[in-house]
C-alpha positions as CSV (number, residue, x, y, z in Angstrom):
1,X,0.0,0.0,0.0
2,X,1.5,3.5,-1.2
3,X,1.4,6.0,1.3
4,X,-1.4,7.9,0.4
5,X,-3.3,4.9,0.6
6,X,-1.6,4.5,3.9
7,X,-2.8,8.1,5.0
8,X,-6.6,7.7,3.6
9,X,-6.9,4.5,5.3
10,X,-5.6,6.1,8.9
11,X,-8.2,8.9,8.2
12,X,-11.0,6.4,8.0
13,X,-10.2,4.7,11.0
14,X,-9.8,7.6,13.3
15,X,-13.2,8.9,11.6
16,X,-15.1,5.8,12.5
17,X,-13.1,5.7,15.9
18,X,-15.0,9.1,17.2
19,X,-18.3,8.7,15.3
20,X,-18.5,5.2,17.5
21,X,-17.5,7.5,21.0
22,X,-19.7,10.2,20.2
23,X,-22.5,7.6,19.0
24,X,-21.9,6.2,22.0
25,X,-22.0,9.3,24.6
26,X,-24.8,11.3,22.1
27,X,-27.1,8.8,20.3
28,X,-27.1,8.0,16.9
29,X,-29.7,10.8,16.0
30,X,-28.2,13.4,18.3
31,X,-25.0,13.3,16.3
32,X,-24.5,15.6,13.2
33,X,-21.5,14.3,10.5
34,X,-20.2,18.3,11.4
35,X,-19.7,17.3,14.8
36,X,-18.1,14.0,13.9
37,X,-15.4,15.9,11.3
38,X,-15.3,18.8,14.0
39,X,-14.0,16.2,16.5
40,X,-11.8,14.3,14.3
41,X,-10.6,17.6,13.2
42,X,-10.8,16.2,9.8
């Protein structure tokens, strides 16, 4: 895997990572993809 690859692939997991905490603390419907980026400061 190239790095960019690599990189995208590191992004996706630390995205998923905090949408399943703040899913978790907030409810599912209670938590905006804005929030999500905003937290993953994506």
């Amino acid at each position: 895997m190239d790095r960019r690859a690599e990189r995208g692939e590191a992004t996706r997991s630390h995205l998923l990572e905090t949408a399943t905490r703040l899913f978790a603390e907030r409810g599912y419907d209670h938590t905006p993809v804005e929030l999500v980026i905003s937290e993953a400061e994506v």
